[in-house]
C-alpha positions in Angstrom: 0.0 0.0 0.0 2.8 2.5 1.2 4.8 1.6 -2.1 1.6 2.2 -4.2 0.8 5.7 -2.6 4.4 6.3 -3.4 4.3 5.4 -6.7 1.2 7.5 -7.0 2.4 10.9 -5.3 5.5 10.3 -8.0 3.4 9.8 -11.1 1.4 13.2 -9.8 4.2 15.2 -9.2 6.1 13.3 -12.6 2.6 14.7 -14.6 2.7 18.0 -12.6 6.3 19.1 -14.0 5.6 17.9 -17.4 2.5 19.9 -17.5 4.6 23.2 -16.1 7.1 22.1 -18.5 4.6 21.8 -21.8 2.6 25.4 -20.3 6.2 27.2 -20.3 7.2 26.0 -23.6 3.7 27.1 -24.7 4.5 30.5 -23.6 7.4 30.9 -24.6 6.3 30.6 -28.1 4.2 33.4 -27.6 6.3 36.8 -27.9 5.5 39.1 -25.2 6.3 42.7 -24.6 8.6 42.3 -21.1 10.3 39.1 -23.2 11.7 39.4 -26.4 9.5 42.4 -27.9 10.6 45.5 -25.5 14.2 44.8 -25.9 14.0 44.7 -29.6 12.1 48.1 -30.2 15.2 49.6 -27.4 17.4 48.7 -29.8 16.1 49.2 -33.3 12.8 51.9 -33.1 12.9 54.3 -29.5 15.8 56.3 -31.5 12.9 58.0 -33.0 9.7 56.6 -31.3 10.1 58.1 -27.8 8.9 61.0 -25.4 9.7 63.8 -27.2 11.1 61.9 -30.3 10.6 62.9 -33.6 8.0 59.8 -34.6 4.1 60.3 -33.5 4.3 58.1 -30.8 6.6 56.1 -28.5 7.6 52.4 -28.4 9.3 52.6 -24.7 5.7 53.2 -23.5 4.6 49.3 -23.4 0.8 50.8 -24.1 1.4 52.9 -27.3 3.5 49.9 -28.4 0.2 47.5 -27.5 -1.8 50.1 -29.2 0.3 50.3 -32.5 1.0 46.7 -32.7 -0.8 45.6 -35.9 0.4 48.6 -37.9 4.1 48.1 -36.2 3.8 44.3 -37.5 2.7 46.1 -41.2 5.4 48.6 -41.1 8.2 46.0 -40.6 6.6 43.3 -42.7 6.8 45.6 -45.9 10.5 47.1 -45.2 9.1 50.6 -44.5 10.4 50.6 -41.0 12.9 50.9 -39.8 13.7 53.4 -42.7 17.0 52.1 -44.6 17.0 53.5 -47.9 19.9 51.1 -49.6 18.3 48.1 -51.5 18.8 46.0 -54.4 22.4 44.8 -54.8 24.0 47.6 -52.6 27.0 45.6 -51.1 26.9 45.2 -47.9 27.0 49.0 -45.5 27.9 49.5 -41.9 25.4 50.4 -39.8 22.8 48.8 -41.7 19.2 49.3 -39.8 17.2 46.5 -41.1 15.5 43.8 -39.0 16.5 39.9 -39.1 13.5 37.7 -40.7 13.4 36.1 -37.2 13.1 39.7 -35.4 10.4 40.5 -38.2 8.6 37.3 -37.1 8.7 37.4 -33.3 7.1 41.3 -34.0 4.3 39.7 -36.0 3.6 36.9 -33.7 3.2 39.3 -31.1 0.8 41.5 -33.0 -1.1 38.3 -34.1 -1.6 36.9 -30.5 -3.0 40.2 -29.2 0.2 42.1 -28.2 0.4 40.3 -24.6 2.8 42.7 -22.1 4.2 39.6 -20.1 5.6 39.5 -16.8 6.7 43.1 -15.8 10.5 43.7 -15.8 13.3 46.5 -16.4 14.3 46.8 -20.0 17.9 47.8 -21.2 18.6 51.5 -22.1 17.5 52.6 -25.2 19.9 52.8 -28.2 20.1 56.3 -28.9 22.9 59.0 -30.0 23.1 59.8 -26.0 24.5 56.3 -25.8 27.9 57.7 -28.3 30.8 58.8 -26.4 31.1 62.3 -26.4 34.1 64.0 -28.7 36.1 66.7 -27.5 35.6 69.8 -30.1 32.3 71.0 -29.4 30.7 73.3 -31.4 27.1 74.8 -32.2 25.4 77.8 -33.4 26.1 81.2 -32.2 22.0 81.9 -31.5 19.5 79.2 -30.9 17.1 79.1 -33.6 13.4 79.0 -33.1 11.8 77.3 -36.8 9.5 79.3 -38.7 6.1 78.1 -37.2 4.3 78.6 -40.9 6.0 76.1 -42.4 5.3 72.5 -41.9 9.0 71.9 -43.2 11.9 74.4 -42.3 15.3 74.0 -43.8 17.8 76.4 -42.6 21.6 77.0 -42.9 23.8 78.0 -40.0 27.5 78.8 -40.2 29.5 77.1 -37.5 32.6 79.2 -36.0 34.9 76.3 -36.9 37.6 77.8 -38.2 41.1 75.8 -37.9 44.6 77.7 -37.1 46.2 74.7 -39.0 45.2 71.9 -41.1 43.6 69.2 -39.1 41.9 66.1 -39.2 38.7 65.2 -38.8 38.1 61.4 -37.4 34.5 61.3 -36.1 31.7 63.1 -35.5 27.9 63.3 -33.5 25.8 65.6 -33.8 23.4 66.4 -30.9 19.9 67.6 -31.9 18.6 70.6 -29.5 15.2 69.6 -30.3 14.8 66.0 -31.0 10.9 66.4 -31.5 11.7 68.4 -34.7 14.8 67.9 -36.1 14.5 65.8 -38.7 18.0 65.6 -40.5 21.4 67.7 -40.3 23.7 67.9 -43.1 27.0 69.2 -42.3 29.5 70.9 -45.5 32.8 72.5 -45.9 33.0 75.7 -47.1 36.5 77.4 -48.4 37.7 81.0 -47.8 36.6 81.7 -51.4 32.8 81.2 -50.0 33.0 82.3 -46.1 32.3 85.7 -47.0 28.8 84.7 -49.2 27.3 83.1 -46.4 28.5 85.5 -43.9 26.3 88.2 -46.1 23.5 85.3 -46.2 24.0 84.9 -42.3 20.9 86.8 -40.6 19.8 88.5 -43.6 16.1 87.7 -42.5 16.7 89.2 -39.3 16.8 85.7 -37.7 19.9 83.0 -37.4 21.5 81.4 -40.8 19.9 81.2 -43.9 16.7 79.4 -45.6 18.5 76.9 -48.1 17.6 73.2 -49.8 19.5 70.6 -50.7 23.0 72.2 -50.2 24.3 75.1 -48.7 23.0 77.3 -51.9 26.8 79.3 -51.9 27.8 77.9 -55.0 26.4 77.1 -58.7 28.9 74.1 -59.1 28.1 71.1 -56.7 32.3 70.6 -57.3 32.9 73.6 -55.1 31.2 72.2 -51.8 32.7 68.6 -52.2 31.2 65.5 -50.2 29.4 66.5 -47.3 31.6 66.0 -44.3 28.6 63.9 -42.6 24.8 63.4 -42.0 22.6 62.7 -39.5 19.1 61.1 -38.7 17.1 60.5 -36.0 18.3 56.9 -34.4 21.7 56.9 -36.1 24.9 56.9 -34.0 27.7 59.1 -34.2 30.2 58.1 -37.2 34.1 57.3 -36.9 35.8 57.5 -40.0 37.6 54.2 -41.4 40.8 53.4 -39.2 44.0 55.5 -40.4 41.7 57.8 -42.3 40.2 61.4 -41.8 38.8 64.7 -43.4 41.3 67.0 -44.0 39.8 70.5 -43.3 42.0 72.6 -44.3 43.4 76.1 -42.3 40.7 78.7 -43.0 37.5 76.4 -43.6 34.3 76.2 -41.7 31.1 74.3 -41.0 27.9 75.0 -42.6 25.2 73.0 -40.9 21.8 72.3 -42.7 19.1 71.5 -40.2 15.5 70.2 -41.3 13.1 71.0 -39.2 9.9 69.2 -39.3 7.0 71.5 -37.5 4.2 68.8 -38.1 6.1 66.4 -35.0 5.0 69.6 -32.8 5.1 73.3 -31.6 8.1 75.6 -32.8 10.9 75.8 -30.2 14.2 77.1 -29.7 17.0 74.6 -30.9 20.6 75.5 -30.8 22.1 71.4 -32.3 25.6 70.8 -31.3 28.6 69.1 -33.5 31.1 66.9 -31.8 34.2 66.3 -33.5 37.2 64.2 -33.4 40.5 65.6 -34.6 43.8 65.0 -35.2 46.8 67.2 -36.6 47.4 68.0 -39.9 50.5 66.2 -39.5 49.2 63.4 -38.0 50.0 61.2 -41.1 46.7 59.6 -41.7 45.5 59.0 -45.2 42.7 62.4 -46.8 39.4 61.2 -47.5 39.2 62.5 -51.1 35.7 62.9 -52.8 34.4 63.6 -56.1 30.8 64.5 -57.2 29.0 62.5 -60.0 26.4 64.1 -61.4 24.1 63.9 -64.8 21.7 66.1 -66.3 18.5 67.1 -65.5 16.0 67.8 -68.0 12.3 66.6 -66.5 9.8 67.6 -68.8 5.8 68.8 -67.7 3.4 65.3 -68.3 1.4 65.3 -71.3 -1.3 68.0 -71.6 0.3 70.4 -69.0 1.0 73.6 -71.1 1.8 76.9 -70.1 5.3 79.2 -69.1 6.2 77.0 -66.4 6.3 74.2 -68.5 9.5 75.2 -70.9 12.8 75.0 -70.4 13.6 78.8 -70.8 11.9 79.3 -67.9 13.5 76.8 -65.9 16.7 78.4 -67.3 15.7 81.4 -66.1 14.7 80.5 -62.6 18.0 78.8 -61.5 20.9 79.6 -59.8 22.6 76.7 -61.0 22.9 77.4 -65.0 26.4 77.0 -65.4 25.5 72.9 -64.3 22.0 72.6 -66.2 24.3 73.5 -69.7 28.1 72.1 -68.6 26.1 68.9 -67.1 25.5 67.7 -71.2 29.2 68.3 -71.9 30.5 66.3 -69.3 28.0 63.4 -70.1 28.2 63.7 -74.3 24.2 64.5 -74.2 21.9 67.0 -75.1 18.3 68.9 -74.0 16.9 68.2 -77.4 18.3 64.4 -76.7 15.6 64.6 -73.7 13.1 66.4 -75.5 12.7 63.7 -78.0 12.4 61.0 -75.4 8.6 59.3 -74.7 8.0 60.2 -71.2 4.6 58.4 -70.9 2.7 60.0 -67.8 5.8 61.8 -67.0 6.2 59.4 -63.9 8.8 57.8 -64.8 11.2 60.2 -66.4 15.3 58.8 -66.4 18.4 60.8 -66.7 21.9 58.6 -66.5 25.6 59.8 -67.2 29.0 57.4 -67.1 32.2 59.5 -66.4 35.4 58.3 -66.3 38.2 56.8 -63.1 40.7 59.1 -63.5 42.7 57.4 -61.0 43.5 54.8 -58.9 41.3 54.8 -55.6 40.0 52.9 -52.6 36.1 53.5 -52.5 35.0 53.6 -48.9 31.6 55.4 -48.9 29.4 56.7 -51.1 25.9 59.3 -51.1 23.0 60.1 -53.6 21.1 63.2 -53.6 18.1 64.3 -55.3 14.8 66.3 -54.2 11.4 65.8 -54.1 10.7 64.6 -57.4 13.5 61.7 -56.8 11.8 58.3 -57.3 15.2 55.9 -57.8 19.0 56.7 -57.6 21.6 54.2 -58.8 25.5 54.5 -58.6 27.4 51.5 -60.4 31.0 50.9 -61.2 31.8 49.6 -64.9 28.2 48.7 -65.8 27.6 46.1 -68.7 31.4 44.0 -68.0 31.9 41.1 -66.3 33.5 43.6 -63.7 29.9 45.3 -63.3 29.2 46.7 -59.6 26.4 47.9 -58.2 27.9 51.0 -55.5 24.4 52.0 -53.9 20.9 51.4 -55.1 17.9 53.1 -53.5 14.3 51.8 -54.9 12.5 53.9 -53.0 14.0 57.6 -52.9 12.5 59.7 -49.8 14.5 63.0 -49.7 13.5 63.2 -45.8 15.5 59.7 -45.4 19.1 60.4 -46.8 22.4 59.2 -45.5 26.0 59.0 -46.0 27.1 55.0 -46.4 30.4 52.9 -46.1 31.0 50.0 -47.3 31.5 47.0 -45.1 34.5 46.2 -47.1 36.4 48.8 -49.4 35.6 48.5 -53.2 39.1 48.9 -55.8 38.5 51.5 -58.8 41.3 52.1 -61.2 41.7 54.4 -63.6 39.9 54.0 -67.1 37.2 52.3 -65.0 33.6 53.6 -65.2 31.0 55.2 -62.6 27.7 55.3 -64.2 24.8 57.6 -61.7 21.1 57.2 -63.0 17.9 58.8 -61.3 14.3 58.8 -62.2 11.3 61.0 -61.7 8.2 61.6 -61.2 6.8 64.8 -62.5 3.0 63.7 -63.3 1.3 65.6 -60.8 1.6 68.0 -57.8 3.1 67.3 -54.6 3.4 68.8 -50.9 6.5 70.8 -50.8 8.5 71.4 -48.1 6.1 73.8 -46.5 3.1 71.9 -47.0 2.4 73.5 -50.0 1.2 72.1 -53.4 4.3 72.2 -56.0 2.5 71.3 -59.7 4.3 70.1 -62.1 6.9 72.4 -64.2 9.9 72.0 -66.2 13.2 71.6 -64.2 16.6 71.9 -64.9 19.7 71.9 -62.1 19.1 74.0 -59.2 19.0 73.9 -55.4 15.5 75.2 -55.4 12.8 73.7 -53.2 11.1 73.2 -57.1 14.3 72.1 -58.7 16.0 68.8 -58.9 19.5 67.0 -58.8 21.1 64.3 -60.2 24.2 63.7 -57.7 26.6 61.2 -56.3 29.4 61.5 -54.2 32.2 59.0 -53.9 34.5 58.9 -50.7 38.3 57.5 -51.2 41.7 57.0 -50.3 44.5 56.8 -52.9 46.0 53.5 -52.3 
């Protein structure tokens, strides 16, 4: 009898553990918020999605992130989140911000079972550019600068008081938004002595800090005289550190233009004074220049068919430009013409194509590379020696968003010798209106080069060290 009841109370508590065991396992297949789902939006979305953030909502709050769960699950599912630009066969970047198929799945699984929070626990620190070491040059605007409340986009141009006694270095940077609700990117460009005293006459014109400008500085019709933008940054990126043994060489005499966008629909105006951090070494320091050269190609985007009208010739585009030198020299460097455009069959005028190959005059270590367009940019391609058996795709971006751009490095460095060929092709979309940068409507009109908020770009920059 006593071995039976043994026996018994064994079997029961035998049955008990395998039942806890099954019910845990049973859990565990279901993703919840405390488990696997909090730490992964720390690290990949509360750069942007967090109290006083520059998404609409936060993730670090476990009920907005119940609340938002199916449309998180959509916005992962179809690549549109977290934004990362670089697609098709763009070899492999550092710093790459797109989700694992198995982090894409545990988010969906959540949202499918109901976006369960779990046991309560502490999640790790959010990744975030308060999380990058701090640099020892600090530097920032002389005024803080309150965005123009009547726009719903403000993008404005402030000359940094960087001016080096000697040729120096530059090995990293961060840049540290004032405002994180509304800043939505900062370009930062090198401007010679040849151009310091253009945007010092530009500097408060308007009666408030910096300038209004789009696109680039706006200091120079040739996109050769800025160069490649020293850096970029955009909400949930960390700072950047320049490949080992390598830095920008800014030379005595030079200073900082920063471009901030400001994006007024994330909230209220407010004062914002965004700080650079840099990392410097001397002149003398013997690391290697990163050396840069622009690729452009010409734009000629014609009105769609049945739009008539002034606007709608290239005179007038000609006319309204500050960049005609590089709307006319742009078919000389690229063997083209406007009347080789003109003749082209642009359909609905949605999908119009402009493409240039220029030469490798040199031999070069690729490290990074950029694309810029504007608001009619649909796709951007940069490709080294297209149509050999040497063919290389350097960045492709499908889905252009002119809100979304970024400077990218290669994982590793790509060889380019001279006589080889860089080929730059963008496309358009100049069928109907769109929402400009100030919310409002921009129809469609012919464009030529320009840095106008209703002109467009065709433009690649390459970053390299001679080998």
């Amino acid at each position: 009898m006593k071995r039976f009841l043994l026996l018994s109370l064994c079997a029961l508590l035998l049955f008990a553990a395998l039942r806890g065991s099954v019910s845990a396992q049973a859990g565990d297949s279901i993703p919840t918020y405390y488990g696997t789902v909090g730490p992964i939006l720390q690290t990949h979305c509360v750069g942007c999605h967090s109290e006083g953030g520059i998404a609409p909502f936060p993730l670090d709050d476990p009920q907005w992130a119940v609340r938002m769960a199916p449309a998180m699950a959509a916005a992962v599912q179809s690549g549109r989140m977290p934004p990362w630009p670089p697609g098709g066969d763009t070899p492999p970047l550092q710093g790459d911000r797109r989700l694992s198929a198995e982090t894409i799945r545990t988010l969906v699984r959540w949202a499918e079972a109901g976006a369960p929070l779990g046991r309560l626990r502490y999640l790790p620190l959010p990744s975030s550019d308060t999380g990058a070491a701090a640099l020892p040059y600090r530097l920032q605007p002389a005024q803080a600068y309150t965005p123009d409340a009547k726009l719903s986009d403000d993008y404005r141009c402030f000359l940094i008081d960087s001016a080096m006694g000697s040729d120096t270095f530059v090995t990293g940077y961060r840049i540290r938004p004032g405002q994180p609700r509304l800043v939505h990117h900062v370009i930062l460009f090198v401007i010679g002595r040849e151009q310091l005293a253009l945007a010092q006459s530009r500097d408060g014109r308007d009666g408030r800090p910096g300038w209004p400008c789009f696109g680039g500085p706006g200091l120079s019709g040739n996109p050769a005289d800025i160069g490649a933008p020293l850096g970029f940054w955009v909400p949930g990126t960390q700072g950047t550190d320049f490949p080992p043994g390598t830095g920008f060489l800014m030379r005595s005499g030079s200073r900082i233009v920063m471009q901030v966008h400001y994006n007024l629909a994330a909230g209220p105006a407010a004062p914002d004074q965004t700080r650079l951090e840099l990392a410097t070494a001397p002149g003398s320091a013997g690391l290697k220049p990163l050396l840069g050269n622009a690729v452009i190609a010409p734009v000629e985007i014609r009105c769609p068919p049945g739009a008539t009208g002034e606007r709608c010739t290239r005179e007038y585009a000609l006319a309204h430009t500050g960049m005609r030198f590089v709307a006319e020299g742009s078919h000389l460097l690229c063997n083209t013409s406007p009347a080789l455009y003109q003749a082209r069959d642009i359909g609905d005028g949605s999908s119009q194509t402009t493409t240039c190959d220029r030469p490798v005059t040199g031999d070069r270590v690729l490290l990074g590379v950029t694309a810029h367009m504007h608001l009619r940019g649909v796709r951007v391609k940069l490709e080294l020696n297209p149509g050999t058996p040497r063919a290389q795709t350097l960045l492709e971006i499908p889905r252009w968003d002119f809100r979304w751009q970024g400077q990218y490095w290669f994982q590793e460095p790509i060889r380019a010798n001279r006589g080889d060929t860089v080929r730059i092709t963008c496309v358009y979309d100049n069928s109907g209106p769109i929402p400009g940068p100030g919310g409002e409507p921009l129809e469609p009109r012919y464009m030529v080069w320009g840095e106008g908020t209703t002109d467009e770009m065709c433009l690649g920059f390459l970053s390299w060290v001679r080998p």
